[in-house]
C-alpha positions as CSV (number, residue, x, y, z in Angstrom):
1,X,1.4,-3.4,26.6
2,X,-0.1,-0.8,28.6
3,X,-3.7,0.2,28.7
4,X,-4.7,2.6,26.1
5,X,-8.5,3.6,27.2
6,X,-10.5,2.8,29.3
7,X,-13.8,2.3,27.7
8,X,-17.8,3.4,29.4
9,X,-19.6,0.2,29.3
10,X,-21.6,0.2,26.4
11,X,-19.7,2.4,24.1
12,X,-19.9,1.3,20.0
13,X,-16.7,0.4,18.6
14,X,-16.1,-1.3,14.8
15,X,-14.0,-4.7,15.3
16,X,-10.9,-4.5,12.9
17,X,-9.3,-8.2,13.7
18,X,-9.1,-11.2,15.9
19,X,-6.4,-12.8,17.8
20,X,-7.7,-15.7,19.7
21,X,-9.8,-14.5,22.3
22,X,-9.0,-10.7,21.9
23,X,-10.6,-8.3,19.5
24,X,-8.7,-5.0,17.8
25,X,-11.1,-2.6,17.7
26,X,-10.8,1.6,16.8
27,X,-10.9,3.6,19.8
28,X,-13.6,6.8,19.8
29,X,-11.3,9.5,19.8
30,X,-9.0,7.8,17.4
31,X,-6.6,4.9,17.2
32,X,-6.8,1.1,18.2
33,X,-6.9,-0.9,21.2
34,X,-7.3,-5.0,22.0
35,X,-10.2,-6.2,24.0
36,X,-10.9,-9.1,25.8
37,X,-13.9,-10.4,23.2
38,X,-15.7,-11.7,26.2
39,X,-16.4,-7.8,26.9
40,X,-18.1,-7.3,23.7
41,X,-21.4,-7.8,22.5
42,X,-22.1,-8.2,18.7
43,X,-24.9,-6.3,17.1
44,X,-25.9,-3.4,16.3
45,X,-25.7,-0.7,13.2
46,X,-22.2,0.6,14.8
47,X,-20.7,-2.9,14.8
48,X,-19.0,-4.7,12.0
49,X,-17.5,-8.7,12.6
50,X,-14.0,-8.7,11.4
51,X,-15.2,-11.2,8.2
52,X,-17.2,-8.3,7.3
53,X,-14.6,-6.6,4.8
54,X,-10.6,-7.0,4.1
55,X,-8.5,-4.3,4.4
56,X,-8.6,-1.9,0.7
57,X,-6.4,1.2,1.3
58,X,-6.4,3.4,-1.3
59,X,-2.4,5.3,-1.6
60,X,-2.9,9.1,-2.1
61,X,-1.1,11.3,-3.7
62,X,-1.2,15.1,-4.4
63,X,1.2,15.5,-7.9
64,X,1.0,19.4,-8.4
65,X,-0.4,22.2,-6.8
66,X,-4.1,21.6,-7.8
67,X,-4.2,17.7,-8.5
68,X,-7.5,16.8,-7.5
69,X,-7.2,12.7,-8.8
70,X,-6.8,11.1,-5.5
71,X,-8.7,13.2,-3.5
72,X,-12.1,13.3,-6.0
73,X,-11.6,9.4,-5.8
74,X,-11.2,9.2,-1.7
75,X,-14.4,11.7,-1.8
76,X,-16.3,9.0,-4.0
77,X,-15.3,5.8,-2.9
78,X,-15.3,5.9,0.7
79,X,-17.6,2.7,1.2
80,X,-15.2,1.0,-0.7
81,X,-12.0,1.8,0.9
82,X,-10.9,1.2,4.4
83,X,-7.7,3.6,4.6
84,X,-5.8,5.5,2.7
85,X,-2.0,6.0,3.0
86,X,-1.2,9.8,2.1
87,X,2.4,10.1,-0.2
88,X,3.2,12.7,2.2
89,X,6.6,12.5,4.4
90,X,10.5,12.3,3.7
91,X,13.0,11.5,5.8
92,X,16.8,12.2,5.9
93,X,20.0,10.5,6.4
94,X,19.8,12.1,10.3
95,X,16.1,11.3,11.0
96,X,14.5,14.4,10.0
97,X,11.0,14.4,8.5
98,X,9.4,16.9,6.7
99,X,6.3,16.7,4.4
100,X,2.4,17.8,3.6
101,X,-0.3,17.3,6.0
102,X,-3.3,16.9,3.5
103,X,-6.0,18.3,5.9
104,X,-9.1,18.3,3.3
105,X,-8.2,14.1,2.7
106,X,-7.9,13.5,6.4
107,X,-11.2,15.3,7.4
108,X,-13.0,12.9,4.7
109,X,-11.4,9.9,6.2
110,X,-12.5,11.0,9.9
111,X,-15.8,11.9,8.9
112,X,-16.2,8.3,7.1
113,X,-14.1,6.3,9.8
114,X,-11.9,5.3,7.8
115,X,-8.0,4.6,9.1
116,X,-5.3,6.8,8.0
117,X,-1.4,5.9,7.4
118,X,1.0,8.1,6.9
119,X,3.6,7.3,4.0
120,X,7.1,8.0,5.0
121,X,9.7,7.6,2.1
122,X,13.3,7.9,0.8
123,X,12.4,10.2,-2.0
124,X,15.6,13.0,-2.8
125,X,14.7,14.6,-6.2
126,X,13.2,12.2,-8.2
127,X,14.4,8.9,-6.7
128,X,14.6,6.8,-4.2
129,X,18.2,7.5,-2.5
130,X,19.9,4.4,-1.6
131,X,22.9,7.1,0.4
132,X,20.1,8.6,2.5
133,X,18.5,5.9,3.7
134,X,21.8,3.8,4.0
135,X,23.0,6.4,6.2
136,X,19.8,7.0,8.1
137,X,19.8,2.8,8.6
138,X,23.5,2.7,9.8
139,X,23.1,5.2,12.8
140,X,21.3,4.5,15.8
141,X,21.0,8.3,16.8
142,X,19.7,9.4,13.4
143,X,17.2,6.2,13.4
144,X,16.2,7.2,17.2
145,X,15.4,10.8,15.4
146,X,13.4,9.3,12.9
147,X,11.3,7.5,15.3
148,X,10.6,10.1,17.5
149,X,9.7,12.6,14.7
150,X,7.7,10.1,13.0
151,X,5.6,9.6,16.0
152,X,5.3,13.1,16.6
153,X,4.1,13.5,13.4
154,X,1.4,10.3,13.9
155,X,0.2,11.9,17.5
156,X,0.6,15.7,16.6
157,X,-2.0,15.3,12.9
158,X,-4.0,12.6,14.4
159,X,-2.8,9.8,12.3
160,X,-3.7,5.9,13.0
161,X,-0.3,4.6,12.0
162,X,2.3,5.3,9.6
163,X,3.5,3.2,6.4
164,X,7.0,3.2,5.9
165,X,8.4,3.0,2.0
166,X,12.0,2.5,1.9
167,X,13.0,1.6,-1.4
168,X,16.3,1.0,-3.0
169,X,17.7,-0.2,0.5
170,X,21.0,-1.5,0.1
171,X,21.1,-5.3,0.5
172,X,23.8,-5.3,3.1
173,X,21.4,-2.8,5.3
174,X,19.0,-5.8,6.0
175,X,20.1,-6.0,9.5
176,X,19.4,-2.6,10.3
177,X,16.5,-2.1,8.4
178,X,14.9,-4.6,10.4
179,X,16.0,-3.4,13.6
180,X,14.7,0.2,12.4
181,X,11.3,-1.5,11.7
182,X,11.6,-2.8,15.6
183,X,12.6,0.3,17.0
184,X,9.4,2.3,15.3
185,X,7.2,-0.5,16.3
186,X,8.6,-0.6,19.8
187,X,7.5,3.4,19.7
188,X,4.3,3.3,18.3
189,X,2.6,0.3,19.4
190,X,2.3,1.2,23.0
191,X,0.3,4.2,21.8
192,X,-2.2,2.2,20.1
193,X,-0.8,2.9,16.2
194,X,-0.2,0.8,13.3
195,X,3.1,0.2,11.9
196,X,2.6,-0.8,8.5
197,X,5.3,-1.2,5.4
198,X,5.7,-1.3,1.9
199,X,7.7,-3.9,0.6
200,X,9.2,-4.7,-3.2
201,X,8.1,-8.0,-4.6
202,X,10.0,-11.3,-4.5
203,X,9.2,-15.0,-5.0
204,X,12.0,-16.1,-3.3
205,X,14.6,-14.5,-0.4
206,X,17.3,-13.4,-2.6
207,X,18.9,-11.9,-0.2
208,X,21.7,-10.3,-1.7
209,X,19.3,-8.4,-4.8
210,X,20.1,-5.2,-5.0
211,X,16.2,-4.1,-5.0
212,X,14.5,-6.4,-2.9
213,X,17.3,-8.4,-0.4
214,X,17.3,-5.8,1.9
215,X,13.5,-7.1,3.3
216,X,13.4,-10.2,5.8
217,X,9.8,-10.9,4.8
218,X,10.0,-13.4,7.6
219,X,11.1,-10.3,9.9
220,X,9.1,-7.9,9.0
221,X,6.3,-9.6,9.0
222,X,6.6,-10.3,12.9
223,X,7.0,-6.7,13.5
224,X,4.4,-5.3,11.2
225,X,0.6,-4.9,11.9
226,X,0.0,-4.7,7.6
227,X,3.2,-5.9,4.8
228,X,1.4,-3.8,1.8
229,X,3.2,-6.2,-1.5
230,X,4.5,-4.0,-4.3
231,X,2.9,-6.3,-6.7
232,X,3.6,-4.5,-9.6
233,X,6.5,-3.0,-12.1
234,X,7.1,-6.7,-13.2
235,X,8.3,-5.3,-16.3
236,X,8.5,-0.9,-16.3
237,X,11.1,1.8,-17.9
238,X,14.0,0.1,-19.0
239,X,13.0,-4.0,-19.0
240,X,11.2,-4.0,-22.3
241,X,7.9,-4.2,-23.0
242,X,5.8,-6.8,-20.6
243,X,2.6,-6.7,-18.2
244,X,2.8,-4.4,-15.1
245,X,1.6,-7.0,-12.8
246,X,0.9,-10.6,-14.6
247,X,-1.5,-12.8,-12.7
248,X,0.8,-15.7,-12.4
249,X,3.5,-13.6,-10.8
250,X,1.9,-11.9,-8.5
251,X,0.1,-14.9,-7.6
252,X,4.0,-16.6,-7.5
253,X,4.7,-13.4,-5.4
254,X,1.8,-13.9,-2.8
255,X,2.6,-17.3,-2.1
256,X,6.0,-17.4,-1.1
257,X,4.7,-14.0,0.9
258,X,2.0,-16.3,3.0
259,X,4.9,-19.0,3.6
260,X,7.0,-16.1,5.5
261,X,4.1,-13.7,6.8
262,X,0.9,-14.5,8.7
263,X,-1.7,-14.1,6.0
264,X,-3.9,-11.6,7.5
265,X,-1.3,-8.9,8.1
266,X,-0.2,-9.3,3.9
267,X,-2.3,-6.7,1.5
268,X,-1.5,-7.6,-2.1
269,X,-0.3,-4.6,-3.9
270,X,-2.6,-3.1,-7.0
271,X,-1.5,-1.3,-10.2
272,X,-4.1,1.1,-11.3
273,X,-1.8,2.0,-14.1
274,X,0.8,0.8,-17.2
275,X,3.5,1.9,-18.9
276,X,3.6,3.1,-23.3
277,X,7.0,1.4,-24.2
278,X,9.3,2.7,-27.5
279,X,9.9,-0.8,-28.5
280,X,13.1,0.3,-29.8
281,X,14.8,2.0,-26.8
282,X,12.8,0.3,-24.1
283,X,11.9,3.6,-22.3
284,X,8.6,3.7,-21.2
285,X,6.3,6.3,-19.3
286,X,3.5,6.0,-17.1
287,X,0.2,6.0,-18.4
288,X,-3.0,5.9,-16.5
289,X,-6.4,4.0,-17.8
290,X,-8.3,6.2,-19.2
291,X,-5.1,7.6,-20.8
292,X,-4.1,4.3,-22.0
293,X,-7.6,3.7,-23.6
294,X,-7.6,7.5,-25.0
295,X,-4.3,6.7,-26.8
296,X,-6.0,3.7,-28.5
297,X,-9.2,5.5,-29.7
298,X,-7.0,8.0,-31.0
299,X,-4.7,5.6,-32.9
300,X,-7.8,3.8,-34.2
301,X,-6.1,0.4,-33.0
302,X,-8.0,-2.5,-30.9
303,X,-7.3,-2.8,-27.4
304,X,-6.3,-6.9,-26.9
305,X,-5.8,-9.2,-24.3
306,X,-2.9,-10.9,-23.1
307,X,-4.2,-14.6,-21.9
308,X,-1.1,-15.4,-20.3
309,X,-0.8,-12.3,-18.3
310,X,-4.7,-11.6,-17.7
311,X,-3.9,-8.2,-18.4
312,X,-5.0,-5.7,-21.4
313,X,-2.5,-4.1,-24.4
314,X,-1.6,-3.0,-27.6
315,X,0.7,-1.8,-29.8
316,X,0.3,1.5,-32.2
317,X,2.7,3.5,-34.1
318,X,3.6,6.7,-33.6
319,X,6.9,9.0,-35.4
320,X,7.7,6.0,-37.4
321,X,8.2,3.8,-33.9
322,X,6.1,1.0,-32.8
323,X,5.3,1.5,-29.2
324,X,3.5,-1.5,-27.1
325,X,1.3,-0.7,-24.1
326,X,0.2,-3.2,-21.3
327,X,-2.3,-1.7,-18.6
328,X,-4.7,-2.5,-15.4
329,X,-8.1,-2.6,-15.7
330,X,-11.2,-3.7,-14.1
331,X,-11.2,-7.1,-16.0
332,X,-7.6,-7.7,-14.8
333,X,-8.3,-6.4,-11.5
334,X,-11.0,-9.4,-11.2
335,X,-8.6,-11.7,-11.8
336,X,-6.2,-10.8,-9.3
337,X,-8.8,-10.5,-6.4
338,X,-9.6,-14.6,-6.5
339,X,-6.0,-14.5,-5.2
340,X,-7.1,-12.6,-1.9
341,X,-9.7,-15.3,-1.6
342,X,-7.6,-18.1,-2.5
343,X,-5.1,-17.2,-0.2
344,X,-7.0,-15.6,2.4
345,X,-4.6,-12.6,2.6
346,X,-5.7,-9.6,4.1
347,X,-6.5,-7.4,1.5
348,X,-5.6,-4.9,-1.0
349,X,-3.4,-1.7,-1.6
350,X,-4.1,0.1,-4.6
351,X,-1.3,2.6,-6.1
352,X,-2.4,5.1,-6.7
353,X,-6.2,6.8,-5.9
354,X,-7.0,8.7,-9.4
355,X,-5.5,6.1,-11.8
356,X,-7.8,3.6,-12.0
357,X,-10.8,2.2,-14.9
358,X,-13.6,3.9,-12.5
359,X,-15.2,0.3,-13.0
360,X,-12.5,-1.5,-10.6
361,X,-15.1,-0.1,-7.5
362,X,-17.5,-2.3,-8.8
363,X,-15.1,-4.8,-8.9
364,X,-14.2,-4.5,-5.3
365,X,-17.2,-4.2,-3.7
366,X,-18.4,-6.9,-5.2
367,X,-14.9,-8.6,-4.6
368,X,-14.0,-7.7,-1.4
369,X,-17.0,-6.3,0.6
370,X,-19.6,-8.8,0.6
């Protein structure tokens, strides 16, 4: 690649990886670079070793006009977190993106130095369109759009990299969707920016699932700087009633993820929610933890544990209907971080910022940042 900077001798710079004898470092004025680690002296209050901390980057979101959650979270957390990945861009079957720049987030995030990515979807409505993005995938001029605007976007706001979230990809796009991820990665890497993705999780290739075959883990994970795991909606809306991210099958998901990706580059993916099931139409909704431990108090009923997921729920009644709930909490979150340890993965991603038992940052700086 070609040089980025060029650096005064002397200047302090925070060490984000090694590669051999090369550091990744942030740049000053923004962005990342690799240096030669015989130019770099360790020491100092400026300088951090890459073992210092893992990656923890914190997805943000902004709801309604007003919703404070994720930013009042950012605000108080920023030891704890290492980047944050805005839900802020859409694009469209002919490479047009469009979106919210959240300028208050980002001004916290340079003032901490912390790394910024911004999240660019295939949201139409309420879902994920598998048309759009099909379309988008299948045309080299519309993906050549998308590439350009996206790192016009990156440049133009002063982003660090961008985290692409393509769900509901057709199976028989895989192909493209890879050669999409290469194209982007071709753009922005040159320029010093991450290219990171968010992919569904699977314990095997099934390669011809409707939800998760489009993504070459193998692939992608060549391309990618960070693969953020969508470790959770094991069971959601629709399945029936079951843990939003059991511990053995996200652990079952993280290691056939380290057999296919180099295990620094793969954050696993955290719930800081659950779902409230009607047992008897299997529709669930979204429930955050403090509402899923309100709903208990209120219905006077015990909040258990489920030993086989590690995870906390209930049941209650409510209308005449018994309706089960299984949540995230700090306890499960515990659990679930031996895994980064045990397979010495790169860290965490936590959707989303504003969900969360307020005890899970004690968790994960005891966890993750020691």
């Amino acid at each position: 690649y070609p040089v980025v900077r060029v650096l005064a001798t002397n200047t302090p710079v925070k060490l984000i990886a090694q590669r051999g004898s090369w550091f990744q470092i942030t740049l000053p004025t923004g962005g990342y670079g690799w240096v030669a680690a015989s130019l770099v002296s360790i020491g100092g209050p400026a300088v951090s070793t890459p073992s210092a901390t893992r990656s923890v980057v914190g997805y943000y979101t902004v709801n309604f006009s007003g919703d404070r959650s994720s930013y009042d979270v950012l605000k108080a957390q920023t030891g704890a977190l290492t980047a944050i990945a805005p839900f802020s861009y859409s694009v469209s079957r002919t490479g047009k993106v469009a979106g919210n720049h959240f300028s208050d987030a980002m001004k916290l995030v340079r003032d901490n130095g912390l790394k910024s990515l911004a999240l660019v979807h295939n949201i139409s409505g309420s879902n994920f369109n598998k048309s759009e993005v099909s379309a988008l995938l299948n045309s080299a001029p519309a993906r050549a759009a998308a590439v350009k605007n996206i790192t016009k976007i990156l440049t133009d706001r002063g982003y660090d990299g961008v985290n692409i979230d393509f769900e509901n990809v057709p199976p028989g796009d895989r192909a493209v969707l890879t050669k999409f991820m290469k194209e982007l990665a071709a753009a922005l890497k040159p320029k010093g920016l991450l290219v990171t993705m968010s992919v569904p999780a699977k314990h095997t290739d099934s390669s011809k699932s409707a939800w998760v075959g489009a993504f070459d883990y193998r692939a992608l994970g060549e391309i990618c700087d960070q693969v953020m795991l969508m470790t959770y909606d094991e069971h959601t809306s629709g399945t029936g009633a079951g843990p939003v991210a059991s511990a053995p099958w996200v652990e079952k998901v993280i290691k056939y993820a380290v057999s296919q990706i180099p295990r620094h580059k793969v954050l696993m993916g955290i719930a800081a929610y659950g779902y409230d099931w009607n047992t008897q139409t299997n529709k669930a909704r979204a429930v955050s933890y403090s509402q899923a431990m309100n709903t208990a108090s209120k219905n006077g009923v015990r909040v258990g544990w489920d030993d086989r997921a590690q995870v906390p729920s209930y049941s209650y009644k409510s209308g005449g209907v018994t309706r089960r709930v299984y949540f995230e909490s700090a306890d499960s979150l515990k659990i679930k971080l031996k895994l980064v340890e045990r397979y010495d993965i790169g860290g965490i991603a936590i959707w989303r910022l504003g969900q969360e038992d307020d005890a899970s940052w004690r968790v994960i700086k005891a966890s993750l940042m020691n």
